[in-house]
N, C-alpha and C positions, 0 to 999 in steps of 0.2 A: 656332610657332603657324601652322596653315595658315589663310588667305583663305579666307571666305566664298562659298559656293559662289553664285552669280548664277542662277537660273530662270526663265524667265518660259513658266507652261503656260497651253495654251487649254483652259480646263476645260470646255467647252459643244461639242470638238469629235468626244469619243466619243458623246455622245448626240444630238447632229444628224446625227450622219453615221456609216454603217459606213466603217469604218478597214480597206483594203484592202492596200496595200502603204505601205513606207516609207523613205525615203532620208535623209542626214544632209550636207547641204553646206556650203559656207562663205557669207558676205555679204559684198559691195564696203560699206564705211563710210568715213565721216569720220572723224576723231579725235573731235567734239565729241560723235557721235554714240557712239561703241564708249566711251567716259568717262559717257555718259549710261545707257545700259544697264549699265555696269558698278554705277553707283550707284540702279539697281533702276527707270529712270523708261525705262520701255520697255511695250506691251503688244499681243500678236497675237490678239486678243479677235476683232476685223474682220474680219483680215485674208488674202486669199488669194492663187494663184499663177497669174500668167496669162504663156504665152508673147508675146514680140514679136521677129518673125523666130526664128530660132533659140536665143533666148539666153530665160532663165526668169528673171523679175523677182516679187519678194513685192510687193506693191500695198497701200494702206491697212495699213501697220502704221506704228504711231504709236511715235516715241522723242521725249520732249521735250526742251526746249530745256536744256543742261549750265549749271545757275548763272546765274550775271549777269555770262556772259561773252557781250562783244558784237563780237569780232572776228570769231569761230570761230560763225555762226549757221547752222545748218542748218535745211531743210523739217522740218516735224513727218511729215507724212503722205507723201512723196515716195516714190517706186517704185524699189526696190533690189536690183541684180542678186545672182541667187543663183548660185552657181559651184559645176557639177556636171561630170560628165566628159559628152565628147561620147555616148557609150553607153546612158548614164541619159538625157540628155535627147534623144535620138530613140528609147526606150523610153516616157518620159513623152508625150512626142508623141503618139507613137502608141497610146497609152491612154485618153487625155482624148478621143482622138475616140468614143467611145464616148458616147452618153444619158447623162446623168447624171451622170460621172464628173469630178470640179474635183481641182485640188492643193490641200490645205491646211496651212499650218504648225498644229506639236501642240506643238514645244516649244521654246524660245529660249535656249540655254545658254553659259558661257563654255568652251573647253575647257582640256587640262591646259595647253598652247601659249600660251594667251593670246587666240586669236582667238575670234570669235562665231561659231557655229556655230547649224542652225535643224536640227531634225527637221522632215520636211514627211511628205506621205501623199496618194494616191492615196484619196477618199473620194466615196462613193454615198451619196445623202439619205435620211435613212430616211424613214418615212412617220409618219402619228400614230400605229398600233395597235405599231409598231415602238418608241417612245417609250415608251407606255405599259408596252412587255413591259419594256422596261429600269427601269423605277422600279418596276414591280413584283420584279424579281431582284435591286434592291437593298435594298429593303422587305425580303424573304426571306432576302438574307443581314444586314441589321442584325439581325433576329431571332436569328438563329442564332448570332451574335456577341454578342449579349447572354443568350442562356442557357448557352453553353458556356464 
């Protein structure tokens, strides 16, 4: 019987934002915390990706506290180093300087490995007429999926 595959997506983050490129790194964690996501109390609803000095930290992503254990307490909301090769992040550097352009996680998953792994993305805000064109192409394909 294999485990329960662990996801946590940012469903609000294709339609806020065009999705430009995108990278898959690892997280520095706790123990309480990688036990806590494992049992699904984790969420990147908020949260985005901001450098400090060279190194790229996920900001505002919430994992709650594991149980009613009180040895082992970690921040809820605490800023947690992402680990990416020196390449990617003087390639993200150099992106984000651009208008507009933020890192955002899209998906929070366990891998085959064990460890927690985040998809992030290089994203531009859309506008509101931008909005609107996406709820209409999806209005357009529910249609089309419900006659065919």
């Amino acid at each position: 019987m294999s485990a329960p595959t662990i996801e946590v997506k940012n469903r609000r983050a294709g339609f806020e934002y065009h999705l430009l490129d995108s990278y898959t790194c690892g997280i520095v964690l706790t123990g309480s915390e990688i036990k806590s996501i494992r049992a699904g109390g984790a969420s990147i609803g908020e949260a985005f990706c901001a450098f400090t000095g060279d190194e790229l930290f996920i900001r505002n992503m919430q994992i709650n506290q594991y149980g009613t254990n009180v040895h082992f307490v970690h921040e809820i909301h605490r800023d947690r180093k992402l680990l990416l090769k020196h390449t990617e992040l003087a390639k993200l550097k150099k992106k984000i300087k651009d208008t507009g352009i933020t890192i955002i996680p899209v998906r929070l998953f366990i891998a085959q490995n064990g460890f927690a792994k985040l998809d992030i993305s290089l994203a531009k805000g859309k506008k509101l007429y931008d909005k609107r064109e996406s709820i209409k192409q999806r209005d357009v394909q529910r249609d089309l999926d419900r006659e065919g």
